[in-house]
C-alpha beads as a LAMMPS data file, in Angstrom:
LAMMPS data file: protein, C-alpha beads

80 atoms
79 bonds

1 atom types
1 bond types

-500.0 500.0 xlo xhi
-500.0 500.0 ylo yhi
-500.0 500.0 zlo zhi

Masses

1 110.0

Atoms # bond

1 1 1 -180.786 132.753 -308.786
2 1 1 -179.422 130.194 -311.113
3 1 1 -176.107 128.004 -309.808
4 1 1 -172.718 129.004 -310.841
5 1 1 -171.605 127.488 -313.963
6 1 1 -168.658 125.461 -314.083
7 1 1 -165.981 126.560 -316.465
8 1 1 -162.927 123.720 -318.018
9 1 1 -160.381 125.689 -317.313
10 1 1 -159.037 129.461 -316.805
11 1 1 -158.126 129.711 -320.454
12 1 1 -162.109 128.857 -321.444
13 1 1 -162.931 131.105 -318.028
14 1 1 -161.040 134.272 -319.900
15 1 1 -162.420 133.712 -322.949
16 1 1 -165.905 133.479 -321.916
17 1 1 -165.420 136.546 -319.913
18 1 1 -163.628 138.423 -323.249
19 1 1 -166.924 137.676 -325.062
20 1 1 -168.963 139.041 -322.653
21 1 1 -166.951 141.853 -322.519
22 1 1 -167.497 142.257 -326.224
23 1 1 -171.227 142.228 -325.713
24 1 1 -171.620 144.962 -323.512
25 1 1 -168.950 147.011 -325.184
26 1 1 -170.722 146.495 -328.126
27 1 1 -173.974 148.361 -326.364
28 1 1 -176.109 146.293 -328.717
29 1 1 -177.709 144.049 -325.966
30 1 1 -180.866 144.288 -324.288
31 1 1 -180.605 145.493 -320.399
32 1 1 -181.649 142.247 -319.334
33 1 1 -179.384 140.429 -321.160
34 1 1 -176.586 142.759 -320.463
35 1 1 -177.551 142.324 -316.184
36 1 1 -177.539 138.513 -317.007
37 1 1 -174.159 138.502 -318.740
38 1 1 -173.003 141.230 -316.165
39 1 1 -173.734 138.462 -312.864
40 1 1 -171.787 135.782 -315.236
41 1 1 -169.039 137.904 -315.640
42 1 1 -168.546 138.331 -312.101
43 1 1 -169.012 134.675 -311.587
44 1 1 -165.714 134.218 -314.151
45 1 1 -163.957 137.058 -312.213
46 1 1 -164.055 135.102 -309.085
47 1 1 -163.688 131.883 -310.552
48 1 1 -160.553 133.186 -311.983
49 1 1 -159.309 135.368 -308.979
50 1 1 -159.300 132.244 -307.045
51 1 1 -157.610 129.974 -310.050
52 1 1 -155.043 132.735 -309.704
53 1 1 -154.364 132.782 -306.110
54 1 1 -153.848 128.645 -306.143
55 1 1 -151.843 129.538 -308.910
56 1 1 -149.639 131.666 -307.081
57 1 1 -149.694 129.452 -303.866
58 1 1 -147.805 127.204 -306.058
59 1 1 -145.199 129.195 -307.504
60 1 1 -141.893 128.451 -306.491
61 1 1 -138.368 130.582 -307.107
62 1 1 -135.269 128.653 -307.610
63 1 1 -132.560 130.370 -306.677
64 1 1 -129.258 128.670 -306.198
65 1 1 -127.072 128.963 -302.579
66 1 1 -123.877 127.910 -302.501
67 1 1 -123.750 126.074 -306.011
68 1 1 -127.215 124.159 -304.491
69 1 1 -130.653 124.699 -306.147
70 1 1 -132.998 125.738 -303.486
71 1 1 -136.798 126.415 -303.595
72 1 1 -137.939 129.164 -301.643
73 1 1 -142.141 130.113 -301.687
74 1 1 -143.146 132.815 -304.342
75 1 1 -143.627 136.494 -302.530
76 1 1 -144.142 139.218 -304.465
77 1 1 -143.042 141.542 -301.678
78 1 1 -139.584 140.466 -301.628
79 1 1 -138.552 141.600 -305.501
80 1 1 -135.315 142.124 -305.679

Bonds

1 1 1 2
2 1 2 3
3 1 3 4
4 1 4 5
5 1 5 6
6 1 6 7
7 1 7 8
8 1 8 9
9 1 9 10
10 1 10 11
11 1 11 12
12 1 12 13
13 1 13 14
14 1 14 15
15 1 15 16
16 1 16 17
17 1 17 18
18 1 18 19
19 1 19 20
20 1 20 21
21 1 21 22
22 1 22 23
23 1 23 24
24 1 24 25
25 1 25 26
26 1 26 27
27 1 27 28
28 1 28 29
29 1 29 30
30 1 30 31
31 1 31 32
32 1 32 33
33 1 33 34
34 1 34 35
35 1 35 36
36 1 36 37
37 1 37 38
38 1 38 39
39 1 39 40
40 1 40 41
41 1 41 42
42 1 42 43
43 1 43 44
44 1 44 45
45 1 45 46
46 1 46 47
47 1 47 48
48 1 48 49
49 1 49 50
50 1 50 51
51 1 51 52
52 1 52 53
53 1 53 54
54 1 54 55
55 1 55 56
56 1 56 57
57 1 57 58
58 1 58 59
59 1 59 60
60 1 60 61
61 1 61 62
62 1 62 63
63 1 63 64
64 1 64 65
65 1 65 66
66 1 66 67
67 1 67 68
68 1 68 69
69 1 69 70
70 1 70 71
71 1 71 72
72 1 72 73
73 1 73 74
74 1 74 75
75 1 75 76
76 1 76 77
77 1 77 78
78 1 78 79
79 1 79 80
């Protein structure tokens, strides 16, 4: 099994993974190739789930108490 590849950034990450898409969509690639880009794909799913999640990690609200900016951690189940 051949290492991981490194992607930039998630913006290249995505668009790698949007061609690939394209190619199997398309149905005009060869089963190997398609189980080849197939692994890759997952490789840029999971490099981009976890950009994502450090992502979030680092999201901050500012909400204001008493006329006083404070930062409180994202959490998504606390939508108001």
């Amino acid at each position: 099994m051949t290492a991981p590849k490194k992607y930039k950034d998630f913006e290249a990450a995505i668009n790698r993974l949007e061609e690939i898409t394209g190619f199997l969509e398309s149905g005009e690639v060869k089963l190997e190739e398609a189980i080849k880009l197939y692994t890759e794909g997952l490789e840029i799913a999971g490099f981009c789930d976890k950009k994502l999640s450090e992502a979030e990690k680092k999201v901050k609200i500012i909400t204001e108490k008493n006329n006083v900016p404070v930062e409180e951690d994202f959490d998504d189940e606390d939508e108001k």
